[in-house]
Structures are given as structure tokens and as C-alpha cells.
C-alpha positions in Angstrom: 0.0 0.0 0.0 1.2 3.2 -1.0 1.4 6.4 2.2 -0.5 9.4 0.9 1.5 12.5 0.1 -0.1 13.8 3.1 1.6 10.9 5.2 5.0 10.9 3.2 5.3 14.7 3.8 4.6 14.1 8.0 6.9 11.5 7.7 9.2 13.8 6.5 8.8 16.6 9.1 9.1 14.0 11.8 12.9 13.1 10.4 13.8 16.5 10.0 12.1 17.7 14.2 14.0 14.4 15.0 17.0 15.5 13.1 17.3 19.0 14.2 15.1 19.3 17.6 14.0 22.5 19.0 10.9 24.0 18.8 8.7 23.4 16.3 6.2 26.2 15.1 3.9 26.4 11.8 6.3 29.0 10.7 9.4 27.0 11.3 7.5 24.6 9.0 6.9 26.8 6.5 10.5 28.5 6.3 11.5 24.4 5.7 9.0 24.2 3.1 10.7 27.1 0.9 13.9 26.2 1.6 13.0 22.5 0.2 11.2 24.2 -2.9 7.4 23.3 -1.7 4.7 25.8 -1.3 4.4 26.8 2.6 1.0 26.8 3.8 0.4 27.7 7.4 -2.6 25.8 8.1 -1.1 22.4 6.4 1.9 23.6 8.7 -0.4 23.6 11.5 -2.2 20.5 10.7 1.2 18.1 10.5 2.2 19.7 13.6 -1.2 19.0 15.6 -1.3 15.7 13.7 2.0 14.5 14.5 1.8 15.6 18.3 -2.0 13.4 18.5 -0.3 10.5 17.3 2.2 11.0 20.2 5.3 11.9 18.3 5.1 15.9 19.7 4.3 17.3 22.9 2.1 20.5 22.9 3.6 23.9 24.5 1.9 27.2 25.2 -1.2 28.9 24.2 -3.4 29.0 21.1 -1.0 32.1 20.1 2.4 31.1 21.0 2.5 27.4 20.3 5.5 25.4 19.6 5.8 21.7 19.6 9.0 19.7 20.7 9.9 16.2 20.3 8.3 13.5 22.5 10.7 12.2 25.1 10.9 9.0 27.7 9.7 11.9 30.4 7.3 13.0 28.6 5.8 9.6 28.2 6.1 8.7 32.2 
């Protein structure tokens, strides 16, 4: 079965937060997305983001207006 481009391109973003850590915000996923020659949209930014972190790969930071993401951890999971 073939992943979705959807899927591939969360897959992707998951390596990359893995890769480079740090805090994760739709605009940090945009700026990625030009640099890699795709068209940024916030709200798919925002949607990989909140779609990666219900899936347990992300933990959730700050308010509505201020959120970041961050990598998962063991502590987070305890």
C-alpha cells in the first residue's frame, strides 16, 4: 500500500524535528518548506504539527497564540 502525500510529507517533518530538535512552530514549517522548494502553507503547517503531536510523536507547548511543539521524550511519556 502506497502512504498518501499527506503521510509521506509528515513522515518527512518528523525526520527532520528528529534530526534538528527544537521548537517546532507552523512557521518554522513553512520556512522548511521554501527552503525544500514546496509551497508553505500555514494551516497544512499547523495541521502536521497537531497531527504529528495526537499521534504522540510531539508534545504541545503554550497557548493558542504562541504554540511550539517539541519532540516527545521517555519523560514525557512517564
Amino acid at each position: 500500500m502506497k502512504a498518501t502525500s499527506r503521510e509521506q510529507r509528515r513522515a518527512q517533518l518528523l525526520d527532520t524535528i528528529r534530526t534538528h530538535g527544537g521548537r517546532w512552530t507552523s512557521g518554522r514549517v513553512q520556512e522548511l518548506r521554501r527552503l525544500t522548494g514546496e509551497a508553505p502553507c500555514r494551516t497544512t503547517a499547523r495541521m502536521d504539527l497537531l497531527a504529528l503531536a495526537r499521534r504522540g510523536h510531539l508534545v504541545q507547548h503554550g497557548p493558542t497564540d504562541g504554540r511550539y511543539f517539541t519532540l516527545r521524550t521517555r519523560k514525557d511519556r512517564a
